[in-house]
N, C-alpha and C positions, 0 to 999 in steps of 0.2 A: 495617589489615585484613590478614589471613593471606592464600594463594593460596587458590583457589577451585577443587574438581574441575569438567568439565564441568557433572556432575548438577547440583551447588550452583547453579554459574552462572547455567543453563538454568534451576531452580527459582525461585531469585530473580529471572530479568529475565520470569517468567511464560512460558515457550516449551520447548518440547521440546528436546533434544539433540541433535538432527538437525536441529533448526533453524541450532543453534549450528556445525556441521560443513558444514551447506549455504552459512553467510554466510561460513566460513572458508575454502571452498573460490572463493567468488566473490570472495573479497578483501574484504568487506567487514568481515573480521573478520581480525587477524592472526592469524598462528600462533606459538601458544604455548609457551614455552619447558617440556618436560618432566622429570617425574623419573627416576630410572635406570629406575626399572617403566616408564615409559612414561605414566605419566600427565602431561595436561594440566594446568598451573597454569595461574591465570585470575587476572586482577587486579581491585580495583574499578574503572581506568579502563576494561577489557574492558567489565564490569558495567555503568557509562555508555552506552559505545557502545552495546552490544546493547540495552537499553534508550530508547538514541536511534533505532535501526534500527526498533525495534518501534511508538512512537512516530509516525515519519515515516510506517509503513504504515499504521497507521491513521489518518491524516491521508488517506489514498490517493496516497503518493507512490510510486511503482515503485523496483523497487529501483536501478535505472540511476541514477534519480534521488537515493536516500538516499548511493548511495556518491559522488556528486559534491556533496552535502552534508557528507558524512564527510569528506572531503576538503579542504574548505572549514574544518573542524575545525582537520586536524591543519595547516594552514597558520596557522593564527589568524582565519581568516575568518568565523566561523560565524555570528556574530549578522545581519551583513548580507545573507551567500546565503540566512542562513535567511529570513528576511524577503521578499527576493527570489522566493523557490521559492514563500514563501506565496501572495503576490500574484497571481504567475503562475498558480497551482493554483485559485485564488476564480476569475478570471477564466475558465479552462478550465470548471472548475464553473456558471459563470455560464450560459455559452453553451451547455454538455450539458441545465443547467435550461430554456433558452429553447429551444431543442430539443424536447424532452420536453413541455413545454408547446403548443407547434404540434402534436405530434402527437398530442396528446390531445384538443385541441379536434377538429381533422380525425379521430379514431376517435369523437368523440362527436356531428358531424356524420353519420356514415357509420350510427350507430346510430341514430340517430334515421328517418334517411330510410329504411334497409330494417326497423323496425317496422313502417314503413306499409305493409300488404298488397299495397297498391295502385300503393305506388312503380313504376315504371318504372326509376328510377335503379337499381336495388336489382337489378334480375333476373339482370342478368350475374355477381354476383357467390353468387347463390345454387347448392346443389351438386343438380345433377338426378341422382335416382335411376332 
């Protein structure tokens, strides 16, 4: 595979160009070696990454998270943090769903009792004009 301009790059791993400039500036992307004009060549391993980056967020890993991922890469680690990071993420998931779920029962309690006109429970929380 030839080097790759920004555009290219950014077009193929599906992301803007400023996205590609924003990950390079966080380190999660290196910086690329240019031409005399100053353009950026980009690699397919580049091409990987940013497509692993993109990947990991929509998984909803933060980026914190994807570059200590990325990292795990370039030591050779990656199958097992990845692994690791998932587990970890289902379980955080878990408990935001258990969450979420408590609170929906209690707002569907709370609606229930101020439909009834006559609640008591309900008054304080009605807004007097």
């Amino acid at each position: 595979m030839e080097s790759l301009t920004i555009g290219q790059l950014a077009h193929e791993a599906g992301v803007h160009v400023e996205t590609v400039r924003y990950y390079e500036r966080r380190g999660l992307l290196r910086e690329p070696p240019r031409t005399p004009a100053g353009y950026r060549q980009y690699t397919a391993a580049d091409l990987w990454r940013l497509q692993f980056i993109a990947r990991a967020e929509q998984l909803g890993f933060t980026l914190a998270e994807v570059a200590r991922l990325a990292g795990a890469h370039d030591s050779g680690e990656t199958a097992d943090a990845v692994l690791l990071a998932a587990h970890a993420k289902l379980r955080a998931l878990d408990e935001q769903q258990r969450e979420l779920d408590q609170t929906r029962v209690r707002l569907a309690r709370l609606i229930d009792v101020c439909e009834d006109p006559t609640s008591e429970d309900c008054r304080a929380l009605r807004v007097r004009s």
